[in-house]
N, CA, C and O atoms as a MOPAC input file, in Angstrom:
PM7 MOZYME 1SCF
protein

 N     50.95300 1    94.38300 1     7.75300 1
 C     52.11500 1    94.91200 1     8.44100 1
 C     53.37200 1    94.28800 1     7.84100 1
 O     53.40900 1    93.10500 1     7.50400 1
 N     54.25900 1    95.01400 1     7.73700 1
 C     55.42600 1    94.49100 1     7.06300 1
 C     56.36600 1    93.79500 1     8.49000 1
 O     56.38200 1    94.17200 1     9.66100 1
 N     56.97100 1    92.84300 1     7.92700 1
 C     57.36000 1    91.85100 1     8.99300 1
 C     59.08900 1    91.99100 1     8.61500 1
 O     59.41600 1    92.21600 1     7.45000 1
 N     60.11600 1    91.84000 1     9.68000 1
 C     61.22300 1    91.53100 1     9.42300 1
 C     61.97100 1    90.17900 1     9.95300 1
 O     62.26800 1    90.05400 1    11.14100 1
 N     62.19100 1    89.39400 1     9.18700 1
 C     63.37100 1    88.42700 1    10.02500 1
 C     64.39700 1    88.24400 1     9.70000 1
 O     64.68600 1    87.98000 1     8.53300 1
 N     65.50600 1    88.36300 1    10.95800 1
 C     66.79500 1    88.36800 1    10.84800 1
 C     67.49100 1    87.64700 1    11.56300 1
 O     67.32600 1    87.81500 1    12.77100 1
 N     68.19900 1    86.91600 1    11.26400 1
 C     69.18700 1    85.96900 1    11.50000 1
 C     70.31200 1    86.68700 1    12.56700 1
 O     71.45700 1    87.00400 1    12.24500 1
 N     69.83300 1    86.82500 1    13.62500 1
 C     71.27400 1    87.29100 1    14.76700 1
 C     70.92000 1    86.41700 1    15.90200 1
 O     70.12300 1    85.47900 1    15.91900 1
 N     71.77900 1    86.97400 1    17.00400 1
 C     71.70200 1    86.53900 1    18.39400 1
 C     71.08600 1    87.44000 1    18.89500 1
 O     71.18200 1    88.62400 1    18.57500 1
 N     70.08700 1    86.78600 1    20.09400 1
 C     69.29300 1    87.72200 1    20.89200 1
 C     69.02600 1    86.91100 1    22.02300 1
 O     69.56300 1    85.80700 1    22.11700 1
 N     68.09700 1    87.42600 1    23.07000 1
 C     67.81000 1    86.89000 1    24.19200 1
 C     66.47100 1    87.15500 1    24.21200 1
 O     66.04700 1    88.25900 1    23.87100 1
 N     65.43500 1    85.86800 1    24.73400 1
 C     64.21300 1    85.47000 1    24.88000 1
 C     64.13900 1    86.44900 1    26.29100 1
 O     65.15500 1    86.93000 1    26.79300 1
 N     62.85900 1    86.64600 1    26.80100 1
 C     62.60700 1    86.95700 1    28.16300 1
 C     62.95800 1    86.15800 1    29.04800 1
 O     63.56600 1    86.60500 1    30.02100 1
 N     62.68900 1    84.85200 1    28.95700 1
 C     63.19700 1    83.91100 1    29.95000 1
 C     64.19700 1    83.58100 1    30.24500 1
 O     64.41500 1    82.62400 1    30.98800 1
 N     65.41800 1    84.62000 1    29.49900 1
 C     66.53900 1    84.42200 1    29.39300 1
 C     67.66500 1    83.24800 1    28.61300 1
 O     68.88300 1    83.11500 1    28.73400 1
 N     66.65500 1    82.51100 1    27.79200 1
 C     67.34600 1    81.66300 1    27.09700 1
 C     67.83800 1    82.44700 1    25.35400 1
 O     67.29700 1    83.42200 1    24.83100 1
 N     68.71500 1    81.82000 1    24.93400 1
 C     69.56600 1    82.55900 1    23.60400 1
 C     68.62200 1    82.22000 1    22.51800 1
 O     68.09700 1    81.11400 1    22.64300 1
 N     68.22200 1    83.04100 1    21.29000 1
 C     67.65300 1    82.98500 1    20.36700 1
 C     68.68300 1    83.27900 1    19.33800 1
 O     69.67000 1    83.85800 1    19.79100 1
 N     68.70000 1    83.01000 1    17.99000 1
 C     69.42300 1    82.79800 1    16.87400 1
 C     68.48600 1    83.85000 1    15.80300 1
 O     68.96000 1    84.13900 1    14.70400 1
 N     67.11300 1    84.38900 1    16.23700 1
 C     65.54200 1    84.87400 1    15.05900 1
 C     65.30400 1    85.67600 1    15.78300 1
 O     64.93600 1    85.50100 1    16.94400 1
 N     65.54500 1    87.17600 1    14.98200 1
 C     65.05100 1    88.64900 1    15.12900 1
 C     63.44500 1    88.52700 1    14.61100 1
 O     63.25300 1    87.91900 1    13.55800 1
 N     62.97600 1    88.75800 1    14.90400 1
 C     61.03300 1    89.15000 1    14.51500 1
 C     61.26900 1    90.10300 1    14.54600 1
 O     62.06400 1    90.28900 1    15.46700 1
 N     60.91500 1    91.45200 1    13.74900 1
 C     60.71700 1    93.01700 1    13.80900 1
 C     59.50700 1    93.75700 1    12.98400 1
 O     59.40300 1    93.69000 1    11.75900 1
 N     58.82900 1    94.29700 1    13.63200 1
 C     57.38200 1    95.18800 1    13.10500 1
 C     56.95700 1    96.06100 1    13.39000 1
 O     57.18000 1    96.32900 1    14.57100 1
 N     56.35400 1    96.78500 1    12.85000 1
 C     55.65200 1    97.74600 1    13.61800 1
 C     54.19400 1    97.70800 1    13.44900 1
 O     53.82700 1    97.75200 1    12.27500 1
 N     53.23500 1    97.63300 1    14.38300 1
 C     51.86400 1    97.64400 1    14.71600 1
 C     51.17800 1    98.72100 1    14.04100 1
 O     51.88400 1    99.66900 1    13.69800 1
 N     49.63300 1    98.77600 1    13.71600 1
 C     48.93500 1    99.31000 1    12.82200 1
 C     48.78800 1   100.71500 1    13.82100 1
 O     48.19900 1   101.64100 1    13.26300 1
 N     49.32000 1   101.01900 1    15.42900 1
 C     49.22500 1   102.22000 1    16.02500 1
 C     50.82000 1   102.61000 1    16.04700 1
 O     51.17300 1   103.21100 1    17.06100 1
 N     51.47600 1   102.43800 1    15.40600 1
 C     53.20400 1   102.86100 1    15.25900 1
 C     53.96300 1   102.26200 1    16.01800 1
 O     55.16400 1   102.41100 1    15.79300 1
 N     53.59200 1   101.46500 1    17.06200 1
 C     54.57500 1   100.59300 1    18.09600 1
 C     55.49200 1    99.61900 1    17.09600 1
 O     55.23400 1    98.91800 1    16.11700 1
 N     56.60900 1    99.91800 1    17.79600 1
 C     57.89900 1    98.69200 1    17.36400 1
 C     57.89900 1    98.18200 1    18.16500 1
 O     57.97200 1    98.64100 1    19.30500 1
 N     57.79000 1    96.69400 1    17.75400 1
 C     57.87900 1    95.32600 1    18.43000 1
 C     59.30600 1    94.97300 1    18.11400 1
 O     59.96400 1    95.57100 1    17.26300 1
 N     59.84200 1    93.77100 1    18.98500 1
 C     61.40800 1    93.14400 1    18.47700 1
 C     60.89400 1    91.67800 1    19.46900 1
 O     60.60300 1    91.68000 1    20.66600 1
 N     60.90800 1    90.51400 1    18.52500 1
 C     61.06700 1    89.40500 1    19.65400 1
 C     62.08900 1    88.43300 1    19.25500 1
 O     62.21500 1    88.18800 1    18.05600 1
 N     62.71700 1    87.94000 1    19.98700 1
 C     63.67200 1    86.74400 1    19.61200 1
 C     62.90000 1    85.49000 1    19.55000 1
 O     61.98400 1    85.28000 1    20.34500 1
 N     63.31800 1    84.44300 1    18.40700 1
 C     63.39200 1    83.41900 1    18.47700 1
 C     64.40500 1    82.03000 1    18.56600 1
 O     65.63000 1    82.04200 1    18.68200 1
 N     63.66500 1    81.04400 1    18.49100 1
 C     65.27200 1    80.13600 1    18.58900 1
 C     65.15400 1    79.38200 1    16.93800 1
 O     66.21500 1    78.89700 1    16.54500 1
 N     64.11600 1    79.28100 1    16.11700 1
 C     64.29600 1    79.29300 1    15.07000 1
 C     63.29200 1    80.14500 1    14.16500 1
 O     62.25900 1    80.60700 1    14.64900 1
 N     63.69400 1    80.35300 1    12.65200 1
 C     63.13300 1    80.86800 1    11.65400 1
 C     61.14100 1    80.41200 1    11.54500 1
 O     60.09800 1    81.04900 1    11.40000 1
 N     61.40100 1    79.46000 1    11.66200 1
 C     59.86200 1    79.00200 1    11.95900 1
 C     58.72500 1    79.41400 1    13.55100 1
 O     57.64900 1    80.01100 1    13.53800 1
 N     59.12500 1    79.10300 1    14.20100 1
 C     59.03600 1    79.52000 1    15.06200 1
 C     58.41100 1    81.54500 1    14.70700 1
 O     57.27000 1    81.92900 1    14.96600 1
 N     59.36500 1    82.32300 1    14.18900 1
 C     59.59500 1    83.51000 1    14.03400 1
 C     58.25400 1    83.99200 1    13.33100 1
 O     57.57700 1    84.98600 1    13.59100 1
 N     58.00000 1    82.70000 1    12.06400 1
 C     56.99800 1    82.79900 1    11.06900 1
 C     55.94500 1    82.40700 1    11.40000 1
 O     54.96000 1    82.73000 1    10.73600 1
 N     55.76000 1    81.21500 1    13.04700 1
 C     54.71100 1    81.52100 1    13.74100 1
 C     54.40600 1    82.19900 1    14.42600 1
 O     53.27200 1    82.05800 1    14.88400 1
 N     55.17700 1    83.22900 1    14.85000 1
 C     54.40000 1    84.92100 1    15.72800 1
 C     53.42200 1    85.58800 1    14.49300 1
 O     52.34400 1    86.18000 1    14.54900 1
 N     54.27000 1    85.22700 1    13.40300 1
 C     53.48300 1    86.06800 1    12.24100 1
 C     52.04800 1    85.82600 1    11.82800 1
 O     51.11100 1    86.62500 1    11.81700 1
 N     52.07900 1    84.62700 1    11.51200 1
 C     50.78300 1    84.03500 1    11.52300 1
 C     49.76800 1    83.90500 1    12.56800 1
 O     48.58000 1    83.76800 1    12.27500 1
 N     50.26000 1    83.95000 1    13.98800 1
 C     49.41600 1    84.44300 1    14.80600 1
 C     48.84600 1    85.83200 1    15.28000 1
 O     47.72700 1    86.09200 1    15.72300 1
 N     50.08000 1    86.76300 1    15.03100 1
 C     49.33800 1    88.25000 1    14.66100 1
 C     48.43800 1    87.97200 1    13.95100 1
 O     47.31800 1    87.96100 1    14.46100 1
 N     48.57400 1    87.66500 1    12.60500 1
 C     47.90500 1    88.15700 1    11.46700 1
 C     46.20200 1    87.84500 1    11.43300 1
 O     45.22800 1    88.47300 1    11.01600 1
 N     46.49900 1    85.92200 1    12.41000 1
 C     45.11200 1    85.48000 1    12.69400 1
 C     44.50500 1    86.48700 1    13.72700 1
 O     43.27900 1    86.55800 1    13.65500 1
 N     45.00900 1    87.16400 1    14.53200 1
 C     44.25500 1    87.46000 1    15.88600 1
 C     43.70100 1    89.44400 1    14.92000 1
 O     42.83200 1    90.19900 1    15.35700 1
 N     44.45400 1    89.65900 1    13.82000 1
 C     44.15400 1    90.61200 1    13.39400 1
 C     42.59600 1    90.51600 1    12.47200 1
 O     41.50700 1    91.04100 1    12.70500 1
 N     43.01200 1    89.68800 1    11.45000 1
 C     41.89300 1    88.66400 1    11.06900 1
 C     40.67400 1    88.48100 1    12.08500 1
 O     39.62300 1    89.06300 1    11.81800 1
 N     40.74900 1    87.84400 1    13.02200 1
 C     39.66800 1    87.88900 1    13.95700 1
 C     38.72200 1    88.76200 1    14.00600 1
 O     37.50700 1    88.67900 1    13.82200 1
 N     39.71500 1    89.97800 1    14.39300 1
 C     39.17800 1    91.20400 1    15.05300 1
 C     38.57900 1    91.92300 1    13.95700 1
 O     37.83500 1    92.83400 1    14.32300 1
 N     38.71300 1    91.74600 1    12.57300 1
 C     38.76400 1    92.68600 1    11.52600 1
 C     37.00900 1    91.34000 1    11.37300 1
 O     36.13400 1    91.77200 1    10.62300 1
 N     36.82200 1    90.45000 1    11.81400 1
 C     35.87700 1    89.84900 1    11.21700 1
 C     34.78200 1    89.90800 1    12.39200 1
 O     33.81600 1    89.15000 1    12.47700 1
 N     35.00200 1    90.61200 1    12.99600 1
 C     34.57800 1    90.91100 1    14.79900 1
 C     33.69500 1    92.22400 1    14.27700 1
 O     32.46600 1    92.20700 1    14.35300 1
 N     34.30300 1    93.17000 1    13.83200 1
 C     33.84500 1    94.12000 1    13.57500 1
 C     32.54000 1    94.04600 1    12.64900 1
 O     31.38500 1    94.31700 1    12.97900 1
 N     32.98100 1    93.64300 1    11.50000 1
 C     32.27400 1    93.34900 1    10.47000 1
 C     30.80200 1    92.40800 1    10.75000 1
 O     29.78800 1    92.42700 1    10.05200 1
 N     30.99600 1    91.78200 1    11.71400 1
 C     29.81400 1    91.20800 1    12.05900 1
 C     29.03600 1    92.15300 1    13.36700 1
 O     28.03500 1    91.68600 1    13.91000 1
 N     29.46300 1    93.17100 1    13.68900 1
 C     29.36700 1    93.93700 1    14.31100 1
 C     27.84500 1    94.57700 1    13.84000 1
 O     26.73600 1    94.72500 1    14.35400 1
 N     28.38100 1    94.80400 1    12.79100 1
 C     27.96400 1    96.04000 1    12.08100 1
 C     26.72200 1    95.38500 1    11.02600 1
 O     25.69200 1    95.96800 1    10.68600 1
 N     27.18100 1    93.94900 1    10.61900 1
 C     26.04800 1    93.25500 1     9.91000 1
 C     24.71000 1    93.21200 1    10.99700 1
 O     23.62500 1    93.17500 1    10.41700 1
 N     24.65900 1    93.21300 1    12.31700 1
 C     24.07200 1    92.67400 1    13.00600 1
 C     23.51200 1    93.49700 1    13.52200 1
 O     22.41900 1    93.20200 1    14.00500 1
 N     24.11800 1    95.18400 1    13.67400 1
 C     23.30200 1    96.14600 1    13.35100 1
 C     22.31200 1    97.06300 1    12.27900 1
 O     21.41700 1    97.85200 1    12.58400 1
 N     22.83000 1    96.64700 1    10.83300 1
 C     22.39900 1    96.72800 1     9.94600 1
 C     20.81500 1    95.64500 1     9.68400 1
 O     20.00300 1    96.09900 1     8.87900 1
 N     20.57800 1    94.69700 1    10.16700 1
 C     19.84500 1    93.92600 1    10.49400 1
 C     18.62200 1    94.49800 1    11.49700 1
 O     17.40800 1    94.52300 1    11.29700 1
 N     19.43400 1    94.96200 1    12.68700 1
 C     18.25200 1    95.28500 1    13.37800 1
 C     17.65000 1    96.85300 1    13.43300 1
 O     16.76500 1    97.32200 1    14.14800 1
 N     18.51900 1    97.50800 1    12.34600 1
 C     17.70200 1    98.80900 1    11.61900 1
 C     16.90200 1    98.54100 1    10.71600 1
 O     16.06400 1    99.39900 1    10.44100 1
 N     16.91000 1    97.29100 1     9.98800 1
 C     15.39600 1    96.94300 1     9.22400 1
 C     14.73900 1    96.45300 1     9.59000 1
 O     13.63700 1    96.34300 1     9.05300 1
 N     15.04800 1    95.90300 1    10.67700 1
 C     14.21000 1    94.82300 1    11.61200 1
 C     12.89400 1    95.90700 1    12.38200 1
 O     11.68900 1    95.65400 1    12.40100 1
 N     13.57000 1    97.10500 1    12.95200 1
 C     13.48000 1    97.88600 1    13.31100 1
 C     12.36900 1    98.64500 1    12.57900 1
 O     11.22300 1    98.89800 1    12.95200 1
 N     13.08800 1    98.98100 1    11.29100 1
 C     11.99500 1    99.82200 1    10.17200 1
 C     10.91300 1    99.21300 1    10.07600 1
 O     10.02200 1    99.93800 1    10.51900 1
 N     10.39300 1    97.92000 1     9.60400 1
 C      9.60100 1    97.26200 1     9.40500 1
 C      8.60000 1    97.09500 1    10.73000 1
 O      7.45000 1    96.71000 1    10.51900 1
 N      9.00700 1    97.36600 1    12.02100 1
 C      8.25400 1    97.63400 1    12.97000 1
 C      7.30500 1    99.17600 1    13.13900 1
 O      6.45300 1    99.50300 1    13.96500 1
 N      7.62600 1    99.56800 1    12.49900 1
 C      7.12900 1   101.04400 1    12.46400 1
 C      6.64100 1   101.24900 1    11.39200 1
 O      6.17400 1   102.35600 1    11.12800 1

């Protein structure tokens, strides 16, 4: 996903002032926008998408190993 950060003023939910635009859009077309209070900070939303995407993408994949497994497991019974 292509990531944006930008250097403005914004407001957190909790109502405190942020200085770090985060901007993206999600692999189903949603635009996200979050404020931060610094650049780092900003570059850790990123890295935590990316891990929790990662996850899921390795979620699957073992998904599917583990069915692939028990179709030979399977064959060999018959």
């Amino acid at each position: 996903m292509p990531y944006t950060v930008r250097k403005s003023k914004c407001k957190q939910s909790d109502g405190d002032s942020g200085s770090y635009t985060l901007s993206y859009t999600d692999k189903k077309g949603k635009k996200h926008t979050a404020c931060h209070t610094s650049k780092k900070k900003a570059h850790g939303q990123i890295a935590a998408i990316e891990m929790e995407a990662d996850e899921k993408e390795a979620d699957t994949l073992m998904e599917a190993i583990l069915e692939k497994i028990l179709e030979i497991k399977d064959g060999d019974n018959n």
